[in-house]
Every structure is written in structure tokens, then in C-alpha cells.
C-alpha positions as CSV (number, residue, x, y, z in Angstrom):
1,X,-9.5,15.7,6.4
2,X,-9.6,19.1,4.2
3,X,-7.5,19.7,1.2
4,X,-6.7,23.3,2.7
5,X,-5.3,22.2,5.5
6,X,-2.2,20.1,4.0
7,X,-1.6,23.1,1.9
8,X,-1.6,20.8,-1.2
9,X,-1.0,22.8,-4.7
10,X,-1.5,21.9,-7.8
11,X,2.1,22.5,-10.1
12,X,2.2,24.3,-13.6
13,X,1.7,21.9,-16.4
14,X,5.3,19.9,-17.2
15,X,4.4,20.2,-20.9
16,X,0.4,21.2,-22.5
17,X,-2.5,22.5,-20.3
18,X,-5.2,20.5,-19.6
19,X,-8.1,21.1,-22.4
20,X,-11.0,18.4,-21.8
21,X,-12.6,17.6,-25.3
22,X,-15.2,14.9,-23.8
23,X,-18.1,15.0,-21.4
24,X,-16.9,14.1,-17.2
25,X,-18.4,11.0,-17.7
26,X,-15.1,10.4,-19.9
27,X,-13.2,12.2,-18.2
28,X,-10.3,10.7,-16.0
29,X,-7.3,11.2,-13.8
30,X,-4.7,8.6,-13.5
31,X,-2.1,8.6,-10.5
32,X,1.5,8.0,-12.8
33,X,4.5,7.1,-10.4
34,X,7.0,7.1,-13.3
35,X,7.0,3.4,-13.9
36,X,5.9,1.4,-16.8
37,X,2.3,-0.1,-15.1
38,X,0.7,3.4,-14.8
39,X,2.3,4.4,-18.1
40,X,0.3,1.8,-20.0
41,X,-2.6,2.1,-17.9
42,X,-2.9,6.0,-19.2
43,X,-2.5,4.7,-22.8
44,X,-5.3,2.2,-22.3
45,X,-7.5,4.4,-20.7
46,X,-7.2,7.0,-23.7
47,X,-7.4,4.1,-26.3
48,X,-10.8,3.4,-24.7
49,X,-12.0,6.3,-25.2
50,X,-11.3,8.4,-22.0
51,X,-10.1,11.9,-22.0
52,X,-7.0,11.5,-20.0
53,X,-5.3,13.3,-17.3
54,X,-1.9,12.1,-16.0
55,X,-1.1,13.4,-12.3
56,X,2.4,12.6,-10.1
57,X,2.1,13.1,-6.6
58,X,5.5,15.9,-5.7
59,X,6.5,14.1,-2.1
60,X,9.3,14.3,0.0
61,X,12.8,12.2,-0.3
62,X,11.5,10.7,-3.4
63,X,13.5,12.3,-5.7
64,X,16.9,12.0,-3.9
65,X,18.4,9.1,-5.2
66,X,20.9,9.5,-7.8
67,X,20.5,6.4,-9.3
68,X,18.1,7.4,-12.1
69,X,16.2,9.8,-13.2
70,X,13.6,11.2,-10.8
71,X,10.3,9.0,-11.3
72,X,8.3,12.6,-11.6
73,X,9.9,13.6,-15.0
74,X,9.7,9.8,-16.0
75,X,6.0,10.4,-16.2
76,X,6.0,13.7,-17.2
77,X,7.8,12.7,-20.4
78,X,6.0,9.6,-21.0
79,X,2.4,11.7,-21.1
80,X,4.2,13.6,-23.3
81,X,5.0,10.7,-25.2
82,X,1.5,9.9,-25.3
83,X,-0.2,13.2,-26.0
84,X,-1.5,13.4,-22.6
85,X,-1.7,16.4,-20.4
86,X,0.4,15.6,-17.1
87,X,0.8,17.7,-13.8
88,X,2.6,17.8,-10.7
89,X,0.2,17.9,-7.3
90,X,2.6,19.4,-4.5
91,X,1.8,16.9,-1.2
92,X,4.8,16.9,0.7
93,X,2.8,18.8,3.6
94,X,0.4,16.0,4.0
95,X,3.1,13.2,3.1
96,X,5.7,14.2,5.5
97,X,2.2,14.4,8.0
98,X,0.2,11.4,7.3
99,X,2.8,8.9,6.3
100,X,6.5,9.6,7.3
101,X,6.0,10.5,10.7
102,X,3.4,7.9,11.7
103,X,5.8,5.4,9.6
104,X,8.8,6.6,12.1
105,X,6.6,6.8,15.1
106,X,5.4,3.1,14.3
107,X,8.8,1.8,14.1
108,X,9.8,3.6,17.7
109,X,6.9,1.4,18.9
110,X,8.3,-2.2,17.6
111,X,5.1,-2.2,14.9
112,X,5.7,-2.7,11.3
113,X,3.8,-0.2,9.2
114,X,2.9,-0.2,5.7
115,X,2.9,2.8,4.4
116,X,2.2,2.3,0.7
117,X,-1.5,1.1,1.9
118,X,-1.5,4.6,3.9
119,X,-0.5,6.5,1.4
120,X,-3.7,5.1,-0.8
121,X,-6.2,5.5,1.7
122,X,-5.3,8.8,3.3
123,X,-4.0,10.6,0.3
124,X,-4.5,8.9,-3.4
125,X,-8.1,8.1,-2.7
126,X,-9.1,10.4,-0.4
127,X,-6.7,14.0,0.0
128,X,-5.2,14.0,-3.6
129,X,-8.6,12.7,-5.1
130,X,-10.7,15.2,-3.7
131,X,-7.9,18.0,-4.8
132,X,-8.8,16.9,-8.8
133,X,-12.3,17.1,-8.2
134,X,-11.9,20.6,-7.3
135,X,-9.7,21.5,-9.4
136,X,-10.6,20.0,-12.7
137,X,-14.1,18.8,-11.9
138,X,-12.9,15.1,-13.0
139,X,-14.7,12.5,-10.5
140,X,-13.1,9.2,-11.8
141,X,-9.6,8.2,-10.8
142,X,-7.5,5.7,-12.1
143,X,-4.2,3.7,-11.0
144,X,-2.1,1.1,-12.5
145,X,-2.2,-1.6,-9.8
146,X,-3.0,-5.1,-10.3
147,X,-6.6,-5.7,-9.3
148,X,-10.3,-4.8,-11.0
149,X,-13.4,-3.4,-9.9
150,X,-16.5,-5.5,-10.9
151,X,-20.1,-5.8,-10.4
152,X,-22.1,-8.5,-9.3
153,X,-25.6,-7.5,-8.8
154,X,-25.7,-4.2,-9.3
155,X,-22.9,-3.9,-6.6
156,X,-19.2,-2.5,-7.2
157,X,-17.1,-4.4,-5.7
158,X,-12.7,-4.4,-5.5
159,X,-11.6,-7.9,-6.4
160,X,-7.9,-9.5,-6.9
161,X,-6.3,-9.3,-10.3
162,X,-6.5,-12.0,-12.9
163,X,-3.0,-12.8,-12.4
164,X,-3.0,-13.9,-9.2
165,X,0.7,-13.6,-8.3
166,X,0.9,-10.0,-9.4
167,X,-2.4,-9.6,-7.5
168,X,-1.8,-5.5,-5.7
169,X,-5.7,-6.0,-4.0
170,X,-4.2,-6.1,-0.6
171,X,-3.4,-2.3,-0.9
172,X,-6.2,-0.9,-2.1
173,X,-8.6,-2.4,0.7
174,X,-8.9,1.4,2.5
175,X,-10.9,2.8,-0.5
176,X,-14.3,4.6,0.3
177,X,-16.8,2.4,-1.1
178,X,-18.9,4.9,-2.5
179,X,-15.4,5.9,-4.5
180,X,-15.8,2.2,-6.1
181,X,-17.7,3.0,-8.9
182,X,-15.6,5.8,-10.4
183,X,-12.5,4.0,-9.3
184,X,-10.9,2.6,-12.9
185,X,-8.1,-0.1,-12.7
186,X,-7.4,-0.8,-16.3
187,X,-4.3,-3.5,-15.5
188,X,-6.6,-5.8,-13.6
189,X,-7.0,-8.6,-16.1
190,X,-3.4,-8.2,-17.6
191,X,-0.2,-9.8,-16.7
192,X,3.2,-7.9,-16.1
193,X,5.0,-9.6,-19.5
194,X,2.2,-8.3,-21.2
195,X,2.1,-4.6,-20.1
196,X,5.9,-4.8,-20.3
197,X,5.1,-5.9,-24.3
198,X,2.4,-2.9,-24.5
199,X,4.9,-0.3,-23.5
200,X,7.5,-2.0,-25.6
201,X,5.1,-1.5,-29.1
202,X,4.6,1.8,-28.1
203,X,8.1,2.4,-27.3
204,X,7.4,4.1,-23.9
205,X,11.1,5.5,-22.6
206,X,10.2,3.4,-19.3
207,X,9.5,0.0,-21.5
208,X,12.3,-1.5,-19.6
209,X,12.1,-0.1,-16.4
210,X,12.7,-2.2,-13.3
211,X,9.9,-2.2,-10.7
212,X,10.3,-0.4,-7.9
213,X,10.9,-2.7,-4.5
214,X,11.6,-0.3,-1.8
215,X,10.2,3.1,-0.2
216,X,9.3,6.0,-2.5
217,X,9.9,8.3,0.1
218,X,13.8,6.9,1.5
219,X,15.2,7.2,-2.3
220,X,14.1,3.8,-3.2
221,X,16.8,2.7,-0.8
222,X,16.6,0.8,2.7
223,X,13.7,1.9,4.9
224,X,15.7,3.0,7.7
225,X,16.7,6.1,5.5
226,X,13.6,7.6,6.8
227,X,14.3,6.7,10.2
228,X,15.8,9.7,12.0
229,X,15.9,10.3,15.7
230,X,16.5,8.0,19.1
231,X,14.4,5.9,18.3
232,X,17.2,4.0,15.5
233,X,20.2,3.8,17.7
234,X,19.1,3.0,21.1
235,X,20.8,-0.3,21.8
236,X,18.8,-2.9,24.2
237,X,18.3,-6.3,25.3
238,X,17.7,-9.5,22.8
239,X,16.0,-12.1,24.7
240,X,14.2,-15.5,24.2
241,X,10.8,-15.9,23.9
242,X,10.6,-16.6,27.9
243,X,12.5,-13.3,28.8
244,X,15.8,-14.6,29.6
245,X,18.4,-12.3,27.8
246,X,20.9,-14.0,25.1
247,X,22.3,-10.8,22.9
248,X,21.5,-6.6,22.5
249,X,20.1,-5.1,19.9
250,X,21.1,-1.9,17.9
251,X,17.1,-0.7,18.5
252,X,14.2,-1.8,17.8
253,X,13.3,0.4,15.2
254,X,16.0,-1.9,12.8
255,X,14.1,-4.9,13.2
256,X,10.5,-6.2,12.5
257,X,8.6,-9.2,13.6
258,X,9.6,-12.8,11.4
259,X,12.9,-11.2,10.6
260,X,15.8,-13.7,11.1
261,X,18.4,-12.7,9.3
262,X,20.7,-9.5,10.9
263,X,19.0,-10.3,14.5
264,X,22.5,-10.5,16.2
265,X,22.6,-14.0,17.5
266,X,23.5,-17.4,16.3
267,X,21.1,-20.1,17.7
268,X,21.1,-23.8,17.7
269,X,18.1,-23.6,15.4
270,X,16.4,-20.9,13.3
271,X,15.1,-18.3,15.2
272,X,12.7,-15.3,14.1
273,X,11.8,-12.1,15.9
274,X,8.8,-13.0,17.4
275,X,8.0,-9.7,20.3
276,X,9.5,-6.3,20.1
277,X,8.8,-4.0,23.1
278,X,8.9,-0.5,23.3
279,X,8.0,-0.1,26.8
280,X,10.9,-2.4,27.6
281,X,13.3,-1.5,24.0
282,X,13.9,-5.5,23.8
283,X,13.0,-7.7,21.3
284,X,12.5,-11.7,21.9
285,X,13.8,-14.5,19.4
286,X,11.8,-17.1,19.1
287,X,10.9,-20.9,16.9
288,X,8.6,-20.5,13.9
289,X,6.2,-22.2,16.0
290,X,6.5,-19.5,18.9
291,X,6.4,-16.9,16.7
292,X,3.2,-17.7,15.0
293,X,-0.8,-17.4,15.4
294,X,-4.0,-18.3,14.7
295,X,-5.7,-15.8,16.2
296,X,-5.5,-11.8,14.4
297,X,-7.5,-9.1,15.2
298,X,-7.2,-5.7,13.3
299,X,-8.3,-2.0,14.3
300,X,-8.7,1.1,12.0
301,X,-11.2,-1.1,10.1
302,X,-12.6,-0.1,6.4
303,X,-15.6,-2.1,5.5
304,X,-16.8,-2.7,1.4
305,X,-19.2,-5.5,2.3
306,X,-20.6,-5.0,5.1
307,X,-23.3,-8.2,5.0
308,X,-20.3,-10.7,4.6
309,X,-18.4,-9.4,7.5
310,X,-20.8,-11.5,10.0
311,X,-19.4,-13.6,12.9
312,X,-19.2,-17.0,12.0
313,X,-18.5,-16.5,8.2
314,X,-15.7,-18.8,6.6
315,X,-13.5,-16.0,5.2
316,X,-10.2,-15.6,3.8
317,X,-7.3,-13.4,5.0
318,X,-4.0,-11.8,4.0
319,X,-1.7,-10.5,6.8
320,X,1.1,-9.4,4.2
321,X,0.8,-8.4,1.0
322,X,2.4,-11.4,-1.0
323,X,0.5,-15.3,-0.7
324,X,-3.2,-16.3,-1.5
325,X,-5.4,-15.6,0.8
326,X,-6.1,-18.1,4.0
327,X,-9.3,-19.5,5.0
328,X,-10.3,-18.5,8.5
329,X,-13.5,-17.3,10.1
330,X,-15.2,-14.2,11.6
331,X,-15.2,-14.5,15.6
332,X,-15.6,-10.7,16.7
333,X,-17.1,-7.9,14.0
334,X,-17.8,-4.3,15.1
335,X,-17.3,-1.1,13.5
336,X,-13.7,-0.7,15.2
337,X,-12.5,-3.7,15.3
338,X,-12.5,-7.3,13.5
339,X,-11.1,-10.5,14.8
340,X,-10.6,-13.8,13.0
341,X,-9.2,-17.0,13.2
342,X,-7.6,-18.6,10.5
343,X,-7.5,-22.4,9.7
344,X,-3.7,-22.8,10.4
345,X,-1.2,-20.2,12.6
346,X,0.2,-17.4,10.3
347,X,3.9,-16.6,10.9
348,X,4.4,-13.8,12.5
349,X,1.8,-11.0,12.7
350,X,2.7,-7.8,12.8
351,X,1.4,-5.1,14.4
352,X,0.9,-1.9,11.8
353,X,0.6,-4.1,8.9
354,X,-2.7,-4.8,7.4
355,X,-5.5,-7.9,7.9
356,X,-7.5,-8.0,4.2
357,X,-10.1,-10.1,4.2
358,X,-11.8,-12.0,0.8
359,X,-14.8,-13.7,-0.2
360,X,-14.8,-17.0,-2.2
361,X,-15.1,-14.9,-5.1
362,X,-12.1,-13.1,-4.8
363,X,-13.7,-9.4,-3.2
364,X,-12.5,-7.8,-1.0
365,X,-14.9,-7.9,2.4
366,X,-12.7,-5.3,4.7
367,X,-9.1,-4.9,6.0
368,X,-7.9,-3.1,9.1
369,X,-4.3,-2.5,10.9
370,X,-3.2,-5.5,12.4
371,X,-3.5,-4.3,16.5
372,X,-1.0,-5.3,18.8
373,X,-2.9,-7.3,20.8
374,X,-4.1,-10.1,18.2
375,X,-6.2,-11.9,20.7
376,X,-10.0,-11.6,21.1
């Protein structure tokens, strides 16, 4: 992928001009949503010595809701706050491109995508990165999620944050590896409370900001505001896990796979989505057991350690973002594909989201997009 072709422009400065005083090797971009996590990550960075730049991705939708003010000018005025040079880059070419439409066309076909781990791999680290290097001739990136980079060995690796349940690991996984070493994640070994207490000190307007839960790009509303088209509203056929119809739907692209609540029908027991066809536009209730798998292989694979992803190899594996990894091993490695199969069935799957995989240590070994066929 080429900058030039996504038209991607880089914004007037909201407030000073960038004016590097340090050599590159201190010099540093960080990605600032708004919220209070990159916030204190740019004051960190600068108060270790880095010559800061703060940069907030312009995108589609984002700034639509009227609830509060638009995250952009949140982290405008915060680098302000902090002394920091801060500019818009203009991606709503390659956004609407490279994440809404393959986030609507997913839905259409019954997968579940996860677009926040898209939108790192295809555009922070890769598209938007490449943009700074060009354009200010700063090669090291940072973020404010939840994880470190450390080295064992002499090698970089891109391990879970210290705090394990605010661990963010799980959607970094699509980062080039030769990135790693000029990738800076300054939260890694901090919890929430205590960034939240940081920004408080420094009395950061976002101190007391709540975290953002939903989609940047539907107004940090429901997801199916960025659903537009035929592919939300075509009502179909709710059936058991055996075929045999018991309810309709209101389409498939309102549902996703271990959802039970909204489905439509009252059973004598729970019951959880467990198949949603396309081909067919039916989805299939089923028990937690029925809906569940040991077996999960993953396509559109991005490999870090590439001599710990070996068949046979006791690994551990998220297939959702939230939970500690599960152990499970290697049965089918290749450069497009990885299968494993973990210790105990996994509820629900789902096709389009992502399968990470850890070492003991806490690395990350590779992650991939869970296929649709999770058998071997």
C-alpha cells in the first residue's frame, strides 16, 4: 500500500509548528485519540526526554456525535496544554477504504470484524506511519495502549501489559516486526488509576474522561450506525442448530456469533447464536456446548516469532480481546494459515475476529483473522 494513493494529507498545525530541537533518535510521534491514555503517554514520553510530536488521525463519522466535544480538538488542546506540537493527518480516503467498507461487507457475510485491530495494522502502523516518516523524517511511533515492547536476547519482542486486565496486546499483534524496535508504548507497565492520577497532577482537561467503549467511526454509538445498505434489514429464517426453523431474523448483519440476548426467540434454555449464513441469510440458535470449539484456525496471518510458531508447540491463544490467554497447541503452521487446538472448547468463534497467540512469557508469537472454516 502507497501513501499517495489514499490521498492522505497532512492538516495545518491546530496551535505551534513543529520545530525539532533533538537529534531523530529522540525524536517521536505519538498517535493521540483525545482520551486521557495517549494524553499522558505524550507527557511521559517528553519527560523522558523525547522530542514530541502529537498526531490525531481526521476519519470519517468520528466526530458526529453531539455528545461531547470532538475527540480531535480534545487532543489538540491537551498538546497544547502540554507544550507539544500536535497535527491533524487527513485519512478519511483510506478509512472509509480499508476499514468501513470491509467492516460493512464483513457483517453482510454473518462474520464479526474487528476493526480497531485493522485500523492498527493497515493504517497506524503501516499507511499513517509511513506518512510521518515522509513528512517529518521521525522513524519512532508511539501509542497509549496497554502493552510493552521488550528485549530478550537481543530480540524486540510485543508482550502483554503489566496490568493484566487492562492488557490492549491483542490489538497490536498486526505490527511489522522490523517496526518493533522504534515502536514506543510508554503505558505498558502502568495501571489505568494510575494514569488517570498522572493526568489528574497535571491537570489535563481530559483527567476525567470516560473511556471510550464503542466504534470511533459510528459516533461512539452502536455499531450498526455504520451499517448502511440491504444487507441491515433483510429479514430471514432463525433456526436451530439442526436447521429446523423456530423464529426470523431482522438480518444477519444485527447479530454476531455468542450473542444471546435480542436474538428473537425465547427457548427452554439459554441459547447463543452459534452459525450465521449469508448464502442462506439465516442464523442458527444453539446450547453453549453447540456453539463452542476446540479447534480455530486463522488466515491473513502476521508472524513476530517465527521459531515458536512450530507444529506441536504448547501455545496460548486469545480469540477476543478480553480473558488471559488459553493454552492450546500448534497443529497446522504455514505462511497463510495457522491452526491450533486449544486445551478446552472456546465459546463461540467468530469468523473476522482475531486468533493471537502467546508464549509462556507473555509475547506475542502471531495472530491472524479467525477463517470461517475453523477446522483443519
Amino acid at each position: 500500500m502507497t501513501v499517495g494513493k489514499y490521498n492522505i494529507e497532512l492538516l495545518p498545525p491546530s496551535f505551534s509548528a513543529w520545530s525539532p530541537k533533538k537529534a531523530r533518535s529522540k525524536q517521536i510521534a505519538v498517535l493521540m485519540s483525545g482520551g486521557v491514555d495517549s494524553s499522558v503517554a505524550a507527557h511521559l514520553l517528553k519527560e523522558d526526554g523525547w522530542d514530541v510530536l502529537g498526531i490525531t488521525m481526521k476519519i470519517p463519522v468520528s466526530c458526529s456525535s453531539s455528545s461531547r466535544r470532538c475527540c480531535g480538538a480534545d487532543a489538540a488542546f491537551v498538546c497544547n496544554e502540554l507544550d507539544i506540537p500536535h497535527y491533524f493527518v487527513d485519512v478519511t480516503e483510506a478509512f472509509e477504504q480499508l476499514i468501513i467498507e470491509p467492516f460493512r461487507r464483513s457483517y453482510a457475510k454473518g462474520q464479526t470484524p474487528n476493526p480497531c485491530v485493522d485500523c492498527n495494522t493497515l493504517l497506524k502502523f503501516s499507511l499513517v506511519w509511513d506518512f510521518l516518516e515522509e513528512a517529518f523524517e521521525i522513524s519512532h511511533l508511539a501509542t497509549g495502549h496497554y502493552a510493552r515492547v521488550t528485549e530478550t536476547g537481543g530480540q524486540v519482542r510485543l508482550s502483554r501489559a503489566e496490568d493484566k486486565a487492562k492488557d490492549q496486546s491483542y490489538f497490536l499483534y498486526g505490527i511489522a516486526s522490523e517496526k518493533l524496535p522504534r515502536f514506543v508504548l510508554p503505558l505498558g507497565k502502568l495501571t489505568k488509576e494510575h494514569v488517570r492520577s498522572i493526568a489528574a497532577q497535571l491537570n489535563l482537561s481530559v483527567a476525567d474522561k470516560p473511556e471510550s467503549m464503542e466504534l470511533c467511526f459510528a459516533g461512539e454509538g452502536d455499531y450498526r450506525a455504520a451499517l448502511t445498505g440491504d444487507e441491515a434489514n433483510q429479514h430471514g429464517d432463525i433456526t436451530d442448530m439442526q436447521g429446523n426453523k423456530i423464529a426470523t431474523h431482522t438480518g444477519i448483519a444485527n447479530y454476531t456469533l455468542g450473542q444471546r440476548r435480542g436474538v428473537g426467540f425465547a427457548g427452554g434454555q439459554p441459547l447463543y447464536v452459534g452459525r450465521i449464513d449469508a448464502e442462506t441469510n439465516t442464523i442458527a440458535l444453539g446450547t453453549r456446548e453447540e456453539v463452542s470449539s476446540r479447534t480455530i484456525r486463522a488466515n491473513q496471518i502476521n508472524v513476530l516469532i517465527p521459531e515458536e510458531l512450530v507444529i506441536g508447540r504448547q501455545v496460548y491463544g486469545k480469540i477476543r480481546s478480553y480473558g488471559d490467554p488459553q493454552p492450546c497447541k500448534v497443529v497446522n503452521a504455514s505462511r497463510e494459515h495457522i491452526t491450533v487446538e486449544f486445551d478446552q472448547a472456546q465459546f463461540a468463534p467468530c469468523p473476522g475476529q482475531k486468533l493471537v497467540l502467546y508464549d509462556s512469557n507473555d509475547n506475542i508469537i502471531a495472530g491472524g483473522t479467525i477463517s470461517p472454516k475453523t477446522a483443519a
